[in-house]
C-alpha positions as CSV (number, residue, x, y, z in Angstrom):
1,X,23.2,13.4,-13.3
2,X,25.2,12.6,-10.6
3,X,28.1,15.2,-9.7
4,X,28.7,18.8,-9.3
5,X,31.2,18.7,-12.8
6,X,28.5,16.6,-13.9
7,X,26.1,19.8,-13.1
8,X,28.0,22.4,-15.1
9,X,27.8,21.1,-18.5
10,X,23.8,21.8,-18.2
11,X,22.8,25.1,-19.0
12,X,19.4,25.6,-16.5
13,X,16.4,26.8,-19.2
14,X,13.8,27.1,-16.7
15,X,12.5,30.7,-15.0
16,X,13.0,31.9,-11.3
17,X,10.0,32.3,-9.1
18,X,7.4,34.3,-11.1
19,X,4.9,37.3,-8.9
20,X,1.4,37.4,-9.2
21,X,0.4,40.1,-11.9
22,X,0.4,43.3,-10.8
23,X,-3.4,43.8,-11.3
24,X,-3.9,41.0,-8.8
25,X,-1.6,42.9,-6.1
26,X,-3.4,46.1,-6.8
27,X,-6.6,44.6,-5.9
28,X,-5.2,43.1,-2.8
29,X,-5.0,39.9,-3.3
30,X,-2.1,37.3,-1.9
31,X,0.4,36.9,-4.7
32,X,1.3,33.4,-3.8
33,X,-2.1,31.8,-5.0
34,X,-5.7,32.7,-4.2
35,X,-9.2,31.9,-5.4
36,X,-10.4,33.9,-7.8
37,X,-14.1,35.5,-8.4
38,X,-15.4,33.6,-11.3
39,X,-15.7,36.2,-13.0
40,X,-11.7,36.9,-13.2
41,X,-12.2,34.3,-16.2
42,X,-9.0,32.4,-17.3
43,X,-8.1,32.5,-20.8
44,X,-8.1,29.0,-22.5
45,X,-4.2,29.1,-22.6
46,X,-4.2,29.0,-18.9
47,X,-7.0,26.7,-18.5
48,X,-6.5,22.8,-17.5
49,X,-9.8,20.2,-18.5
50,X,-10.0,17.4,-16.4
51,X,-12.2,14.4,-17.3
52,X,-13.3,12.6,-14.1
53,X,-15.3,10.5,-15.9
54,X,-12.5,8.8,-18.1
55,X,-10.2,6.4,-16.9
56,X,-6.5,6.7,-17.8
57,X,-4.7,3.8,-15.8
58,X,-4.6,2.9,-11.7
59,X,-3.1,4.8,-9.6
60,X,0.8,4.0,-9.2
61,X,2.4,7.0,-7.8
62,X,5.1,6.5,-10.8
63,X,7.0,9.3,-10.8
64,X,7.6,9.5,-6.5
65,X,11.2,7.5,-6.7
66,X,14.5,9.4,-7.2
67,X,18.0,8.9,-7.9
68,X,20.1,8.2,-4.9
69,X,17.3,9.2,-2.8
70,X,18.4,6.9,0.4
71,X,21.9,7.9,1.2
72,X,22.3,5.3,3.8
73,X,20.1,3.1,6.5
74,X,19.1,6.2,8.5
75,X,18.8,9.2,6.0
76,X,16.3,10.0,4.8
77,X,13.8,8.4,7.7
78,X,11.5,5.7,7.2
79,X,8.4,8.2,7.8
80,X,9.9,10.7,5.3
81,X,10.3,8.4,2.6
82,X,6.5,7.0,3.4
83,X,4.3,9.7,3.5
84,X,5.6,9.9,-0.5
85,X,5.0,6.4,-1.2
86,X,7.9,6.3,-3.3
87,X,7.9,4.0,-6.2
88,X,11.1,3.6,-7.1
89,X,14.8,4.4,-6.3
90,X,18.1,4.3,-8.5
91,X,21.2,3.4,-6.8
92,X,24.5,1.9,-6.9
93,X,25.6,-1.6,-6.8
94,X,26.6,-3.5,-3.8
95,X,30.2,-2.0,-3.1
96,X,30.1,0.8,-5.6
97,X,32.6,3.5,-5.6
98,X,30.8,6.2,-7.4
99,X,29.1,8.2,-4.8
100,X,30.1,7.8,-0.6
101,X,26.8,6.9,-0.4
102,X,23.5,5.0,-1.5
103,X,24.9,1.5,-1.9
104,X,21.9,-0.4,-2.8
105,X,23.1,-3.1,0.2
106,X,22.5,-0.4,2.6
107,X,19.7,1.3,1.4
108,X,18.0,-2.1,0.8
109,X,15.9,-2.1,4.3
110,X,14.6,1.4,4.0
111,X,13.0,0.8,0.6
112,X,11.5,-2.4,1.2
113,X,10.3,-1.0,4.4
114,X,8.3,2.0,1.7
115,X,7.4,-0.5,-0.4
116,X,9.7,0.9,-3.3
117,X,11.0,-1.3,-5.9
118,X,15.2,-1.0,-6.8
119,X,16.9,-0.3,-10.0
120,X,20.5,-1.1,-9.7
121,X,22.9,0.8,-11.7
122,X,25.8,-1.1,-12.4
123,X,28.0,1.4,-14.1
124,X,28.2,3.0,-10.7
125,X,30.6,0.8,-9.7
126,X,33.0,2.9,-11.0
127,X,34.4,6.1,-9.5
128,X,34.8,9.2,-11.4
129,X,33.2,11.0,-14.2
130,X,33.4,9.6,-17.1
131,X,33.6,6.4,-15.6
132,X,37.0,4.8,-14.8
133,X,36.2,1.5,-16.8
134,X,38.6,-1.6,-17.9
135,X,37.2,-4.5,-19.0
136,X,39.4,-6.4,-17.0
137,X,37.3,-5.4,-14.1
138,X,34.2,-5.0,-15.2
139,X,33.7,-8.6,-16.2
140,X,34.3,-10.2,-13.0
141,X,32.1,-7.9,-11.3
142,X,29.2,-7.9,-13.3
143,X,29.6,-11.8,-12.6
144,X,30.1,-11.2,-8.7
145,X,27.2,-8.1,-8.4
146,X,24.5,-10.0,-10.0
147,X,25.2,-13.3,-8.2
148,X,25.3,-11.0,-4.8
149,X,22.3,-9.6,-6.0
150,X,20.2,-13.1,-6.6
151,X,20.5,-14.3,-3.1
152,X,19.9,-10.8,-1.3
153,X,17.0,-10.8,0.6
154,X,15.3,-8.1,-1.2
155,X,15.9,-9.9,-4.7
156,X,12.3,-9.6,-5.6
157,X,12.5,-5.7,-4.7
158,X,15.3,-5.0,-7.9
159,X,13.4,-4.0,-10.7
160,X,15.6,-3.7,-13.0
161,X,19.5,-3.9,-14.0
162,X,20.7,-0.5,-15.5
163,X,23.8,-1.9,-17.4
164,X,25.3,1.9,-18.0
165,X,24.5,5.7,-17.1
166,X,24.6,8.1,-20.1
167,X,27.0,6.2,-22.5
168,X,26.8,9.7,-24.6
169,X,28.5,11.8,-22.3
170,X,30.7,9.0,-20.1
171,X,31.3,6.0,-22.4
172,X,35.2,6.1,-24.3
173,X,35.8,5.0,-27.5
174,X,39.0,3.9,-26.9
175,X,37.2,0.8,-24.7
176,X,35.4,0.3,-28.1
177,X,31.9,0.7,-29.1
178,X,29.0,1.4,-26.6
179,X,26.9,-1.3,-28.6
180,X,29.5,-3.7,-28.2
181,X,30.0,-3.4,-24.8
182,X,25.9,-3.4,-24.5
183,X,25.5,-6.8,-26.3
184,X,28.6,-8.2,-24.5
185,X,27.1,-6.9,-21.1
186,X,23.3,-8.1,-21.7
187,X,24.5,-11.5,-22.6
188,X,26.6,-11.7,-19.4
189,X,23.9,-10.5,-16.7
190,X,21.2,-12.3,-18.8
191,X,23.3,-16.1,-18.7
192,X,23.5,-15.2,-15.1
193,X,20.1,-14.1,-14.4
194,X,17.5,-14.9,-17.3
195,X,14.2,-13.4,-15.0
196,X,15.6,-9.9,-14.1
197,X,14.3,-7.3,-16.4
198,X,17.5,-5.1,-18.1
199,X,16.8,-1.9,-18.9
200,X,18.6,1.1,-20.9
201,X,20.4,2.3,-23.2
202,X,19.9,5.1,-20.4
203,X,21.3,8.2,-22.1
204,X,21.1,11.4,-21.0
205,X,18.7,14.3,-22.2
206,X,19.9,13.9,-25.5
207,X,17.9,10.6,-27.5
208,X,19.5,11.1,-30.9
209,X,21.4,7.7,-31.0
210,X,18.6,5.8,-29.9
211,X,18.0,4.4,-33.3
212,X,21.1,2.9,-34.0
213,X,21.2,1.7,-30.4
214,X,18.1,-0.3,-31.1
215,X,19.2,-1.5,-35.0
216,X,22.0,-3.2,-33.0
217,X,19.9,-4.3,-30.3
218,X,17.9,-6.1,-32.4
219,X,20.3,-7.3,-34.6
220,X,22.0,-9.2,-31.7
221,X,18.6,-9.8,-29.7
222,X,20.0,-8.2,-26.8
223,X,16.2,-4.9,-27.1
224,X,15.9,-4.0,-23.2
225,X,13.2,-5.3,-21.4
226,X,12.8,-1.6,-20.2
227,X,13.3,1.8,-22.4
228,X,15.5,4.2,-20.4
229,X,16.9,7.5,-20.7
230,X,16.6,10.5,-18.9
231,X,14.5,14.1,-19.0
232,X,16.8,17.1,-17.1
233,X,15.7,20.4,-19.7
234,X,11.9,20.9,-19.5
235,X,9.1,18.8,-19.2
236,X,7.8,20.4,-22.7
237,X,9.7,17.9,-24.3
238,X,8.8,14.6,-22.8
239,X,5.8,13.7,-25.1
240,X,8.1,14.5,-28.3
241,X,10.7,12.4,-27.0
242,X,8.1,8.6,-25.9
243,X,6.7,9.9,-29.7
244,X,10.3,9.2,-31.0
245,X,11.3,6.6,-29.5
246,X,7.8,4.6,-30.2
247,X,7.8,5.4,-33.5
248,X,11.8,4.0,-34.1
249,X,10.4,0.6,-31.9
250,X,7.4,0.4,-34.6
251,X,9.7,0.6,-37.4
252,X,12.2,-1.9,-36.3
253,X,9.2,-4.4,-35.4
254,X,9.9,-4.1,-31.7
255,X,7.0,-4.6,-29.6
256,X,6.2,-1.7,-27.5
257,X,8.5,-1.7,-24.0
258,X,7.7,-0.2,-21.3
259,X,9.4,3.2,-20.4
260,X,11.5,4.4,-17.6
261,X,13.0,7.9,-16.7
262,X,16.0,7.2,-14.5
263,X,16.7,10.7,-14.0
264,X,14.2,14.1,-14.2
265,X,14.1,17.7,-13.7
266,X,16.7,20.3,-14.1
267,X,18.9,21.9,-11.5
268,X,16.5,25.3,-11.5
269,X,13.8,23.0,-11.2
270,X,14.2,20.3,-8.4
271,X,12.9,21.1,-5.1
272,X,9.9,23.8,-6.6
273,X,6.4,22.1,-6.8
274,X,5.4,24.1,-9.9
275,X,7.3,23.1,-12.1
276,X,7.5,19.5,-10.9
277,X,3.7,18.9,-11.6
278,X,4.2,19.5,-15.5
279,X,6.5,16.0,-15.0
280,X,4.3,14.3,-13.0
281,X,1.4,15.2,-15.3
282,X,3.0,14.3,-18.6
283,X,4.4,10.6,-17.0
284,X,0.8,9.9,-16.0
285,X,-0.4,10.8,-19.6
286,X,2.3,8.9,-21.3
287,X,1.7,5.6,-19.5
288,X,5.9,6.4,-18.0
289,X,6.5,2.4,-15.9
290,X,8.2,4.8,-13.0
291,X,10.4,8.0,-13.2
292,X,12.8,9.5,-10.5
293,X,13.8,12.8,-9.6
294,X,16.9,13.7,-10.6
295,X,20.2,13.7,-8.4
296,X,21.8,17.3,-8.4
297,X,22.8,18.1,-5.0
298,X,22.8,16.0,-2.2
299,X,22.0,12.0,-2.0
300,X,19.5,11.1,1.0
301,X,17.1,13.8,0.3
302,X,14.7,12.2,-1.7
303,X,15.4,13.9,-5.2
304,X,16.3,17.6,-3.2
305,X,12.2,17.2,-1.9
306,X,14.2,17.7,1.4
307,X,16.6,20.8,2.2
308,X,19.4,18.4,2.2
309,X,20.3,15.0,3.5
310,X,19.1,14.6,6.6
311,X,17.0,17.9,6.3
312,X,13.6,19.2,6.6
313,X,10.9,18.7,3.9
314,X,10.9,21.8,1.4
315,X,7.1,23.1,-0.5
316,X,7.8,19.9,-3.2
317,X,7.7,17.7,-0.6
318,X,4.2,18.5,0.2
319,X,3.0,18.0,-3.5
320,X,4.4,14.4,-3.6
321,X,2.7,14.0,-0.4
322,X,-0.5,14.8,-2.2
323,X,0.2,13.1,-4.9
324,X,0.7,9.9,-2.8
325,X,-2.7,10.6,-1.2
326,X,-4.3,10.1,-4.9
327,X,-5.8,6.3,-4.6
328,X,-8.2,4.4,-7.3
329,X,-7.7,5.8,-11.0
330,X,-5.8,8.2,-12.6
331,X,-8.3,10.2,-14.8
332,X,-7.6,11.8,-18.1
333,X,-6.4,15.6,-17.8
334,X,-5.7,17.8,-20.9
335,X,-3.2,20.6,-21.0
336,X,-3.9,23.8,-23.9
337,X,0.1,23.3,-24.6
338,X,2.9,21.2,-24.0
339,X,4.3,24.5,-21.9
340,X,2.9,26.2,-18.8
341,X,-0.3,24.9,-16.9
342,X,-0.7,21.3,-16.4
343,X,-1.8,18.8,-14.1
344,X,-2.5,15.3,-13.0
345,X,-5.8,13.8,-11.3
346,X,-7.4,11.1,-9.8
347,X,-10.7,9.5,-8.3
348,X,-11.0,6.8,-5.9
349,X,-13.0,3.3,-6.5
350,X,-15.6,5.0,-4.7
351,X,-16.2,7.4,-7.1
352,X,-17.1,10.2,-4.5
353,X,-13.9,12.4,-4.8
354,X,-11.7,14.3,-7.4
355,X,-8.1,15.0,-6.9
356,X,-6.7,17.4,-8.9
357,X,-3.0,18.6,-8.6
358,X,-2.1,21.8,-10.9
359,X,0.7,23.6,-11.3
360,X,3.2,25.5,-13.5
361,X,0.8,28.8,-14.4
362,X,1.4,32.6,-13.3
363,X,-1.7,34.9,-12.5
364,X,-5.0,33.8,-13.9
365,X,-5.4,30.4,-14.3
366,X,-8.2,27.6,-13.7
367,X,-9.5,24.1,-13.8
368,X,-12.6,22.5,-16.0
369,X,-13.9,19.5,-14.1
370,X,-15.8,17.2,-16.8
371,X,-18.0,14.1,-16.0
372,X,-18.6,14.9,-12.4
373,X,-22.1,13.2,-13.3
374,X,-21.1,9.7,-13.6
375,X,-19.3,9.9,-10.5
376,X,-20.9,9.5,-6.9
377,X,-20.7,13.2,-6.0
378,X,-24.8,14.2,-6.1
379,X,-26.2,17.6,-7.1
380,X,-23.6,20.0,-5.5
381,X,-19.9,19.5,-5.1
382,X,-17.7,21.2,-2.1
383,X,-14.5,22.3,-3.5
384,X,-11.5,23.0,-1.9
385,X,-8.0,24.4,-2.7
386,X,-4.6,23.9,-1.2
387,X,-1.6,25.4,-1.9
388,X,2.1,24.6,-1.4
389,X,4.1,27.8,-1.4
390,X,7.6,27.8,-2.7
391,X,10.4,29.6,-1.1
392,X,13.3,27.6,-2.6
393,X,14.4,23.6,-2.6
394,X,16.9,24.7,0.2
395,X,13.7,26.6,2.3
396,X,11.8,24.2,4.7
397,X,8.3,24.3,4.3
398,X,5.7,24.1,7.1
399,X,3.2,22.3,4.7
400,X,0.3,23.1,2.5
401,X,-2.6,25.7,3.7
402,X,-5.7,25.9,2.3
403,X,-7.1,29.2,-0.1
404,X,-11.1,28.5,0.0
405,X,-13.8,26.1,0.3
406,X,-16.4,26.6,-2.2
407,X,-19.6,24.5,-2.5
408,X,-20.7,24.5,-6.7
409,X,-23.8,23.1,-8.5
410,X,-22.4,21.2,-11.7
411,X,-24.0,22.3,-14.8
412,X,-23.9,19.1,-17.4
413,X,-21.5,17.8,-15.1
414,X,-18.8,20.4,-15.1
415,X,-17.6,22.9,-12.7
416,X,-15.2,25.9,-13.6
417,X,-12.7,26.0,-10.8
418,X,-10.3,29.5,-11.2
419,X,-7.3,30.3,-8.9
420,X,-4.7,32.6,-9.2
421,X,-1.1,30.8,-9.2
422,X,2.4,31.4,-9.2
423,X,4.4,29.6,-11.2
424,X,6.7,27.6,-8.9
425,X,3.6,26.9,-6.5
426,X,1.2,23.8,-6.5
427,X,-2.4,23.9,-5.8
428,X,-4.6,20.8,-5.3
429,X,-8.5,20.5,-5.9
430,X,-10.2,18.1,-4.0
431,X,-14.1,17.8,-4.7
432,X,-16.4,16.2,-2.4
433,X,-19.8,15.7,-2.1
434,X,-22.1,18.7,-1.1
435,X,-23.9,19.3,2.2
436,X,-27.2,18.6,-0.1
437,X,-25.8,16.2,-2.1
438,X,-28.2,12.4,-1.7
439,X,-25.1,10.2,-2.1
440,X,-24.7,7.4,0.6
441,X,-22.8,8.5,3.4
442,X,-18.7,7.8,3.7
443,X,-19.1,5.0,6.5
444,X,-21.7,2.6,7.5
445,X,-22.6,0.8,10.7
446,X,-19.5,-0.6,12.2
447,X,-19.0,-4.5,12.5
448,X,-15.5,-4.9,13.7
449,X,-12.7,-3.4,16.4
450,X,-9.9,-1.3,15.7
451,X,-6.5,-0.2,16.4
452,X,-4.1,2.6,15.8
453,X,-0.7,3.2,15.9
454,X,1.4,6.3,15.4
455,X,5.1,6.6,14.1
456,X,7.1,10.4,13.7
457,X,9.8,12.0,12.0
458,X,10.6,15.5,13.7
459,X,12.6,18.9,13.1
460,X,13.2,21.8,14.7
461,X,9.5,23.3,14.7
462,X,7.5,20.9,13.2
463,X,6.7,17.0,12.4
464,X,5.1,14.6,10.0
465,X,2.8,12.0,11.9
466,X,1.8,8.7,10.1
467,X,-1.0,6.9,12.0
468,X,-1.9,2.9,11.4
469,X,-5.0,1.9,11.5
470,X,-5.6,-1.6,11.8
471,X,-9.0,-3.8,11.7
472,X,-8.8,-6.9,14.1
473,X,-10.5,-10.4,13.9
474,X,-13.6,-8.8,12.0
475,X,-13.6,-6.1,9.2
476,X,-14.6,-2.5,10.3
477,X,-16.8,-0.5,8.3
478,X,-15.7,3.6,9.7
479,X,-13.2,4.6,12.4
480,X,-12.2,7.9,14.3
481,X,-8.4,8.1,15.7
482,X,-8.2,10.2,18.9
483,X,-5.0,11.4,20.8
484,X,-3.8,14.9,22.5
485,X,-1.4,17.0,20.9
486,X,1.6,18.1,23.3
487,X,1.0,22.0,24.9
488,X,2.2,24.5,21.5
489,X,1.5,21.4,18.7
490,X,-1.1,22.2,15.9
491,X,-2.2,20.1,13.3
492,X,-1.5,22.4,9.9
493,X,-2.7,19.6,7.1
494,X,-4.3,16.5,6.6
495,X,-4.5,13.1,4.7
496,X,-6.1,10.5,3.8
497,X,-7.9,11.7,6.8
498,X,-10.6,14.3,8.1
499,X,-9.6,16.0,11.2
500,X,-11.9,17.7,13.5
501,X,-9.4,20.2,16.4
502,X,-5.8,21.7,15.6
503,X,-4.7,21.7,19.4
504,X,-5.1,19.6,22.2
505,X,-7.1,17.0,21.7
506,X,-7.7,16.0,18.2
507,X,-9.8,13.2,16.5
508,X,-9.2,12.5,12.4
509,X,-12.1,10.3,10.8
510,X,-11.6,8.2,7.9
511,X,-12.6,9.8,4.5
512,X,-15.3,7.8,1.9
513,X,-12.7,5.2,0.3
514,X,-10.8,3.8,3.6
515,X,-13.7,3.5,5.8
516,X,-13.9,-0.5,5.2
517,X,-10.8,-2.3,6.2
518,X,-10.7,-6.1,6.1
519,X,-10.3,-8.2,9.0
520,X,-6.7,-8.4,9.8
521,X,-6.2,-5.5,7.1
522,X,-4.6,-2.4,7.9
523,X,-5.1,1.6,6.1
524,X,-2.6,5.1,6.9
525,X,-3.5,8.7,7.3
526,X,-1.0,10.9,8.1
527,X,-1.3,14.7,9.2
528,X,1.8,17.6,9.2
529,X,1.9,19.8,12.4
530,X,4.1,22.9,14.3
531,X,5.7,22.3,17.2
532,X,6.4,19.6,19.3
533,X,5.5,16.2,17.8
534,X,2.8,14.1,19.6
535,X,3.5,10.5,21.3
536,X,2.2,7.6,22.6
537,X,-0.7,5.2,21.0
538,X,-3.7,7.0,19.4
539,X,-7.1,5.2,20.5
540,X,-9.1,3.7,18.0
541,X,-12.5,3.7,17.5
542,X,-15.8,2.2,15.3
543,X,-18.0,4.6,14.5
């Protein structure tokens, strides 16, 4: 989705922010999330089982890209986009007329600079909605934009070709069949570039002509290198949908492609961590290539994770920031239904830390950790919960704060973690080893120097910091950043990082998987804070 007439022809399914039950305000308890007493027992319908112990795939951060999420070469910043480690972004061809903004040309710098790979939507060429397509012009630029696009610098950054956006809502019969205009397309940009991956067809939330797209596909061997087509209802239906789709490709004898979701997340839902994590959870699960948030309001803002372009980060924000923070493996996690609580969770190569991001449950709820035993956690666990706090995609969000810090003895190697939640809230887990645990410690005697560097992106009131950390000639095995926070500044949340002080001067100590950095090899941390932001070059230290 792409514009506001675009907007009104979807009719928003999801609910508005849910209270805590009224048995948890009577007993005084913050409605916005809490720990509960273990013996406020979830039932099994609001109960999420994570195995720690089985692998589902590496960690990929797949579903941190968006749709038109770079507006230009300044919005959103470079620390912005960072601290989400965003995958991958949709945008429009070099010269494109669809949108003002979030030519790929432009945009180009900003995600190679993140690391995020480029899909480039060719259809977008075009303004207005449907499309204002001839084929008189739409030949010699698919010739001109894929040539343009093979010497660009950041060639090897495209991902993909998206030949068309949503043929079933913007595609005219009276310019013939969308399958002929598919096979006529493919064999145009695949005679020009034979290596670039095409994906599509790229519909819209509806998938019910995806079978005769793909009899004609493979009729006239022009079957996408990449599956595409969007998810903008409810996550429920994502799992039903891959379930379709992979059993049309069995029956047609088409080896299994991989999948992308150009577009996810209705208008109700975009900007409110809650319901976001049931997405995130079910791409994991599904082995999803790469999904991106949806584009319903304003381009430059990251999939509306911002208030608006050139805004403040909003409570989502702060669950992709987590979710970037995950490292190692993504772990099996099991929802009890395809609606409500779900979640998405990791563990680092270390094995000595669980990551558990939840979401998309009202009152009640919990976690069951499985197989903390064949990890490197020892005979207690500490456990602690965060939660990001929704107010609205259009609300700025100071960051996450925490609930409680628990320490729990494993029995069989499972814990029982319960919080009360509210529905368009995110909570992360993160379980550590206990104070009595006999693992080996994080760090080990250092054997190399180090150096730190720090780069900001500010608001009125607050700041996200992202801090270098760079090993020299030899490798260094443990390091402590140090700096002074500006008079009024306080750190309010960490990653990839342990902080010891809030004010003045503050030191943040590398956590047990990115201790070790190789010589001439580099790790991040980054940390959220009030007030003004802090400058100048943190010092570096072995430990």
């Amino acid at each position: 989705m792409e514009k506001t007439a675009k907007r009104s022809r979807r009719t928003s399914t999801r609910r508005a922010v849910l209270s805590a039950s009224a048995a948890a305000l009577a007993a005084g308890l913050v409605a916005t999330g809490f720990a509960l007493d273990p013996a406020s027992a979830a039932a099994a319908s609001t109960t999420l089982t994570v195995n720690a112990g089985q692998v589902l795939r590496p960690v990929t951060h797949v579903a941190t890209g968006s749709l038109y999420g770079l507006a230009n070469a300044t919005q959103p910043s470079v620390a912005l986009a960072q601290a989400i480690k965003p995958n991958t972004f949709v945008q429009m061809p070099q010269g494109g007329k669809q949108q003002p903004t979030g030519d790929i040309s432009v945009v180009a710098p900003t995600a190679v600079g993140v690391g995020a790979k480029l899909v480039n939507r060719l259809s977008d060429y075009y303004a207005g909605w449907p499309y204002q397509f001839s084929w008189s012009t739409w030949t010699p630029f698919i010739t001109s934009q894929i040539n343009a696009m093979k010497s660009a610098s950041y060639y090897n950054s495209i991902s993909a070709y998206e030949l068309w956006n949503e043929s079933d809502n913007t595609w005219k019969t009276a310019n013939g069949t969308y399958e002929s205009f598919w096979t006529t397309t493919f064999r145009q940009v695949r005679s020009i570039d034979p290596n670039k991956p095409i994906q599509g067809p790229s519909f819209s939330d509806n998938i019910s002509d995806m079978r005769n797209f793909l009899q004609n596909a493979v009729a006239t061997n022009t079957v996408p290198d990449v599956l595409a087509w969007h998810e903008l209802s409810s996550s429920s239906k994502i799992a039903g949908d891959v379930a379709a789709v992979q059993g049309i490709e069995d029956s047609l004898g088409i080896s299994r492609r991989p999948v992308a979701i150009e577009e996810y997340a209705a208008p109700s839902e975009v900007g409110l961590p809650g319901p976001l994590v049931g997405y995130v959870a079910k791409f994991e699960r599904l082995g999803i290539r790469d999904a991106e948030l949806a584009f319903w309001n304003q381009s430059g803002a990251l999939g509306d994770l911002l208030t608006g372009r050139g805004g403040s980060p909003n409570a989502a924000y702060w669950m992709y920031t987590w979710y970037a923070a995950m490292s190692g493996n993504m772990v099996t996690t099991t929802p009890p239904a395809q609606t409500g609580i779900d979640g998405f969770a990791a563990v680092p190569t270390a094995n000595n830390q669980v990551s558990v991001i939840v979401g998309n449950c009202n009152g009640a709820c919990a976690v069951t950790v499985n197989g903390l035993n064949s990890l490197n956690l020892g005979t207690t666990v500490n456990v602690k919960i965060e939660q990001t706090v929704s107010q609205g995609r259009t609300v700025a969000s100071a960051g996450p704060d925490t609930v409680a810090t628990t320490t729990y003895t494993p029995a069989n190697g499972t814990i029982t973690v319960p919080i009360a939640m509210a529905t368009n809230n995110a909570y992360r887990i993160t379980i550590t080893p206990g104070s009595g645990s006999s693992t080996t410690p994080p760090t080990t005697t250092p054997t190399g120097a180090c150096s730190a560097s720090l780069s900001v992106n500010s608001w009125n009131g607050g700041y996200v910091a992202t801090v270098k950390v760079s090993a020299g000639a030899d490798a260094v095995n443990g390091w402590t950043v140090g700096m002074t926070l500006p008079s009024g500044s306080a750190v309010t949340s960490t990653w990839n990082a342990t902080e010891s002080g809030t004010t003045g001067p503050v030191t943040f100590r590398n956590v047990s998987y990115n201790g070790q950095i190789p010589a001439g090899g580099s790790t991040e941390f980054g940390f959220q804070g009030t007030g003004a932001a802090p400058t100048g070059t943190p010092a570096c230290q072995d430990q």
